[in-house]
C-alpha positions in Angstrom: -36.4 -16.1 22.7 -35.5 -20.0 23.7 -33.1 -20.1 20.6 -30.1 -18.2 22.2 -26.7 -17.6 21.5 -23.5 -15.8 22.2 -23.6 -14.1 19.5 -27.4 -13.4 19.2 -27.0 -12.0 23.4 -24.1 -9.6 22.8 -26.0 -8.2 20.0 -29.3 -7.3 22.0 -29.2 -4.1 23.1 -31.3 -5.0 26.4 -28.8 -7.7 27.6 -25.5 -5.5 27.0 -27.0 -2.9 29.1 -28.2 -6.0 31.8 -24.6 -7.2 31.7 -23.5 -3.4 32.2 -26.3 -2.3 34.6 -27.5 0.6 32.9 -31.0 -0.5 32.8 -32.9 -1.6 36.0 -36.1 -2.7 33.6 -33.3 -5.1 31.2 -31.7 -5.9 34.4 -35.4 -6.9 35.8 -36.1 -8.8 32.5 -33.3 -10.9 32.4 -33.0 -11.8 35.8 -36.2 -13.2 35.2 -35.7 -14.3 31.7 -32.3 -17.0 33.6 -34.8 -18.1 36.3 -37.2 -19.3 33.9 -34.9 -20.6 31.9 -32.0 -22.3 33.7 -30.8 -24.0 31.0 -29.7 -21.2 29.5 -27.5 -20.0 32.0 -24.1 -21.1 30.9 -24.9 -19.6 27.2 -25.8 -16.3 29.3 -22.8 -16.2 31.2 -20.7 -17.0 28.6 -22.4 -13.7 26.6 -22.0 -11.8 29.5 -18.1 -12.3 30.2 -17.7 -11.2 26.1 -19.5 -7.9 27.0 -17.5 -7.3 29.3 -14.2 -7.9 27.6 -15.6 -5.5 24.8 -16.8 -2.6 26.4 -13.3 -0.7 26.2 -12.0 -0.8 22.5 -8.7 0.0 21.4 -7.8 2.4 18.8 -7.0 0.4 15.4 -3.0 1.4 15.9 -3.5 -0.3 20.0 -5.1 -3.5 18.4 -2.5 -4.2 15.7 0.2 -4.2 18.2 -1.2 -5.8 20.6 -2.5 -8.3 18.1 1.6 -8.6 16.7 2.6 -9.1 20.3 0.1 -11.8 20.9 0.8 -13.7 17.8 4.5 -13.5 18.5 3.2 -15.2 21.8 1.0 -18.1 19.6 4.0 -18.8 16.4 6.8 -18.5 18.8 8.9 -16.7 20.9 11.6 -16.1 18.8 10.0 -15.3 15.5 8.4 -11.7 15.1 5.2 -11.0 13.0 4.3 -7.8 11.8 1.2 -6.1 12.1 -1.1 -6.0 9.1 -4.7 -5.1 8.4 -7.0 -7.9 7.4 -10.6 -7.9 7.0 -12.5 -11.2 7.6 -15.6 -11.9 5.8 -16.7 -15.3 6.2 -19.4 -15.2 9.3 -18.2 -18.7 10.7 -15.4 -16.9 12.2 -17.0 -14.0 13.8 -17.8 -15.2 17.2 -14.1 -16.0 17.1 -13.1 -12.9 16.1 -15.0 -11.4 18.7 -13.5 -13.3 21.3 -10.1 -12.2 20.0 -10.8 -8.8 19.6 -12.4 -8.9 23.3 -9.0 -10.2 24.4 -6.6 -7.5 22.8 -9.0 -4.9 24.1 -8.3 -5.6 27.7 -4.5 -6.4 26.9 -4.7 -3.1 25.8 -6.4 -1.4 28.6 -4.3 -3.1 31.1 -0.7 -1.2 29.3 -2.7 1.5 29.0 -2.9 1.9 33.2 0.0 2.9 35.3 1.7 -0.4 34.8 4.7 -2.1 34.8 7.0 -4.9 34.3 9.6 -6.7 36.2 11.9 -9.3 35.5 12.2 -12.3 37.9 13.8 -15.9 36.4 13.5 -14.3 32.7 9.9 -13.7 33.5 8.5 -11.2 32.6 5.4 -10.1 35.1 2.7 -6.9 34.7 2.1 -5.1 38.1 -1.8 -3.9 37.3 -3.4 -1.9 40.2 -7.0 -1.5 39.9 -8.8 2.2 40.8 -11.3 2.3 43.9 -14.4 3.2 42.3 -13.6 0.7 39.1 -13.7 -2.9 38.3 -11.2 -4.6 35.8 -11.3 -8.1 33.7 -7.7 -9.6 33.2 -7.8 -12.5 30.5 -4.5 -14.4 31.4 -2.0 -16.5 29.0 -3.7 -19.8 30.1 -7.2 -18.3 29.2 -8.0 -17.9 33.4 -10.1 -14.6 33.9 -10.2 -13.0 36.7 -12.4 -9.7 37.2 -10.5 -7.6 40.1 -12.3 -5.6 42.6 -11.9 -2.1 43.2 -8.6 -1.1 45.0 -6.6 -4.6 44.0 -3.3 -4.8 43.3 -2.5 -7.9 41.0 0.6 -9.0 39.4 1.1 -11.8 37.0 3.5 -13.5 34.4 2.7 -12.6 30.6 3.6 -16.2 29.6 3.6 -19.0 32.1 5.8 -21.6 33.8 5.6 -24.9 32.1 5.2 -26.3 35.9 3.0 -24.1 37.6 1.1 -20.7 37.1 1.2 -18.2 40.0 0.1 -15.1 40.1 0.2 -12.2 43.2 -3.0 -11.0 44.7 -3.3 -8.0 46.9 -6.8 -7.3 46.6 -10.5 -8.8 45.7 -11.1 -10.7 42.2 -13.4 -13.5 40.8 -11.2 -15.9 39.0 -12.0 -18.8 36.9 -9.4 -20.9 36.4 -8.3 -22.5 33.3 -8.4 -26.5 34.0 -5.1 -28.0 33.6 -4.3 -31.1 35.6 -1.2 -31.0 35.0 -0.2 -27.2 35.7 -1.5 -25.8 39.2 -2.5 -22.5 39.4 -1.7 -20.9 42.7 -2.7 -17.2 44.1 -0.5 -15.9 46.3 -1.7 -13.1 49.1 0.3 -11.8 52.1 -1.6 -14.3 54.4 -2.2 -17.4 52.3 -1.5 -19.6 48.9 -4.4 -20.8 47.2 -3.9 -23.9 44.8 -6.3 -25.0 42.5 -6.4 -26.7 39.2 -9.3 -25.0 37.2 -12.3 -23.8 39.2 -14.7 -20.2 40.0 -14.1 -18.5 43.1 -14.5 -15.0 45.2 -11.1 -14.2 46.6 -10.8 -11.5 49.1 -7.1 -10.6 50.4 -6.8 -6.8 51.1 -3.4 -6.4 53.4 -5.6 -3.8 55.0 -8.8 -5.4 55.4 -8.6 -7.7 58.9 -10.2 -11.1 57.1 -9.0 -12.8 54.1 -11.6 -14.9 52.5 -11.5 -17.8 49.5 -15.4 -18.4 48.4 -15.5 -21.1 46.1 -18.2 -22.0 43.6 -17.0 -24.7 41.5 -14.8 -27.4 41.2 -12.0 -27.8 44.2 -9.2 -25.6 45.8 -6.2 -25.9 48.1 -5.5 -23.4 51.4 -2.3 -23.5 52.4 -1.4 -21.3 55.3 1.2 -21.9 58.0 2.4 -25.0 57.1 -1.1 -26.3 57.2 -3.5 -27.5 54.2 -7.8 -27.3 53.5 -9.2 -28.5 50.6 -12.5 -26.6 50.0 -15.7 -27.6 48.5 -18.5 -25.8 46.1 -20.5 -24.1 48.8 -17.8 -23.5 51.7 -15.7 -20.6 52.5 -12.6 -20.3 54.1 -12.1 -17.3 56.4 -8.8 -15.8 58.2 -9.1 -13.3 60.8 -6.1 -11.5 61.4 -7.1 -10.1 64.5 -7.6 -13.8 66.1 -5.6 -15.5 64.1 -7.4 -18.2 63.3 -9.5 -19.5 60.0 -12.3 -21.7 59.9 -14.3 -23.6 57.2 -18.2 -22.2 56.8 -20.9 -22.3 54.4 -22.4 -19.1 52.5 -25.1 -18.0 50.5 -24.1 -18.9 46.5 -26.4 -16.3 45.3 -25.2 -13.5 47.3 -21.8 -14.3 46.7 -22.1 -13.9 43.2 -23.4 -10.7 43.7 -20.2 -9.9 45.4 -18.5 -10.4 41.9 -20.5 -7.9 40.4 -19.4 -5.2 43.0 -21.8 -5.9 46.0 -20.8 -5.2 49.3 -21.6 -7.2 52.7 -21.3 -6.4 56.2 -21.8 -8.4 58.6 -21.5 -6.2 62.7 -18.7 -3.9 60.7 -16.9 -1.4 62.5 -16.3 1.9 61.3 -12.6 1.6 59.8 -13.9 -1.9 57.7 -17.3 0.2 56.2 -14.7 3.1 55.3 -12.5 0.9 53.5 -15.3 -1.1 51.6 -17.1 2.4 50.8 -14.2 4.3 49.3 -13.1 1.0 47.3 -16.6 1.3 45.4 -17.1 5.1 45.3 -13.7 6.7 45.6 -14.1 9.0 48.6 -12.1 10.2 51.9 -13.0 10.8 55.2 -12.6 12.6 58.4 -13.9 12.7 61.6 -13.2 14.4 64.7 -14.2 11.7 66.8 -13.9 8.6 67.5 -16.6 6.4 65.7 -18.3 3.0 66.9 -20.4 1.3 65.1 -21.7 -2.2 64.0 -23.2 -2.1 60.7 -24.6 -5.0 58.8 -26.6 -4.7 55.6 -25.9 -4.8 51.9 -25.1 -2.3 49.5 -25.3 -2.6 46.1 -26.1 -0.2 43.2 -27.1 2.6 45.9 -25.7 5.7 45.0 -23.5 6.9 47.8 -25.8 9.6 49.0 -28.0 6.7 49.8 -25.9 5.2 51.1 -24.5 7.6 53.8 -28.6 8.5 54.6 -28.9 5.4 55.3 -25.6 5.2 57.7 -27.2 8.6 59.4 -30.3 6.7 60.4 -29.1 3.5 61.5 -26.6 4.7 63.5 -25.6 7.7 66.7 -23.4 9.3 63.5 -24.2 12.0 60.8 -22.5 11.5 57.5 -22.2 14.1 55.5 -20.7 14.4 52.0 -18.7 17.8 51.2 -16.1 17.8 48.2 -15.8 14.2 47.5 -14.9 13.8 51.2 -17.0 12.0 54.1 -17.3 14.0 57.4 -18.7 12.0 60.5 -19.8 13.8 63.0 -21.9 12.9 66.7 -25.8 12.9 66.5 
């Protein structure tokens, strides 16, 4: 159990269902499996991000061309490869074949959606949006991933600037940058620019949402926002409210913040249009009410189903919520 490796996690059949939270007993084991053994947290994590890239394949057509237009990429802009089958044997290069495989897969996914590309400086950039009720992992040119939140809108260029790398954020993502010194990588939102050279961090920037929030976890990022700069810290947030407008350094709570990553949800005194909007991001639901609805709701959700969920809005609040035909009805108590 102590000896661990990528490759030996990915092939247990308890951790790929941990890492896809299928199983609340392998999720209970190796929650307490990591806080037993610390050290083997980066190895875990590392496992877990190459689930994650695999758990849509392409068909073997979608991975030759996608593995064509990636070579192109590597050898070359000008030169073209073609696609060919070839089977590789010796097992020092399986965990890299893995990794390349996990790669195409997404590319794959991504062109798959209702995507498309526009030209800007001979730049080619892919408009992704992501479905409420889904999450998506983007593995950029650089080798940044980002996981996107339900209900994101993300744009980015297939190959890079040899200056900078900047990318479009309309949405909620985990991203973990890439560390080059000399290339910044900067996230552009409607409200801010956030600049950082390689680095994790929750980034929440919903146009409709009435905060926009940077969370950072490692390493060191730039807010620049009205002519103004804040360099951030491992541990400290950065939060704009709209409504005030105003932002403000604070501190938050690491561990729940990674949860946040994995698709939790946190309110904090909510009102009734921000629950609305976080709900139908995760579960992909309407609503409608005939009247007008106040509340202040704080609590967590997490893998609740929504039924749960909406009992548990019906009892801590002067509202029934009812679910009929994929849609939410409030109604007065």
């Amino acid at each position: 159990m102590l000896d661990r490796t990528v490759e030996k996690l990915i092939s247990d059949h308890s951790f790929v269902n941990y890492c896809l939270s299928k199983n609340e007993e392998d999720s209970a084991y190796w929650n307490q499996w990591l806080a037993q053994h610390p050290e083997q947290i980066d190895v875990a994590e590392e496992a877990r991000r190459m689930v994650l890239l695999l758990v849509d394949r392409p068909t073997e057509e979608e991975f030759q061309m996608e593995r064509a237009r990636l070579l192109n990429h590597i050898m070359g802009r000008g030169k073209t490869v073609k696609p060919r089958v070839r089977r590789l044997w010796k097992p020092a290069v399986a965990a890299a074949t893995l990794l390349f495989m996990g790669v195409i897969s997404y590319q794959v996914w991504m062109h798959r959606q209702d995507s498309h590309l526009v030209t800007s400086s001979n730049i080619e950039w892919v408009a992704q949006h992501v479905p409420d009720k889904k999450m998506m992992h983007v593995a950029l040119a650089d080798g940044t991933l980002v996981k996107l939140f339900p209900g994101s809108n993300f744009s980015y260029p297939e190959t890079f600037l040899d200056s900078v790398r900047e990318v479009r954020l309309d949405g909620g993502g985990f991203f973990e940058v890439q560390h080059d010194e000399d290339i910044p990588f900067v996230i552009h939102t409607a409200e801010l620019s956030v600049r950082v050279l390689g680095t994790s961090f929750n980034l929440q920037a919903y146009d409709t949402d009435n905060q926009t929030k940077v969370a950072l976890f490692h390493g060191k990022v730039l807010i620049a926002h009205n002519g103004q700069e804040k360099y951030l810290s491992p541990g400290q947030a950065y939060v704009w409210d709209k409504n005030t407008q105003s932002g403000q350094i604070e501190s938050f709570d690491v561990a729940q913040e990674r949860q946040v990553s994995d698709g939790l949800l946190v309110f904090d005194h909510a009102g009734y249009d921000e629950v609305a909007r976080q709900i139908t991001r995760k579960y992909g639901v309407k609503w409608k009410t005939d009247v007008p609805v106040k509340i202040q709701f704080s609590g967590t959700i997490d893998q609740e189903s929504l039924q749960d969920v909406l009992n548990h809005l019906t009892y801590t609040t002067d509202y029934r919520f009812t679910l009929q035909q994929n849609t939410v009805h409030v109604q007065q108590n």
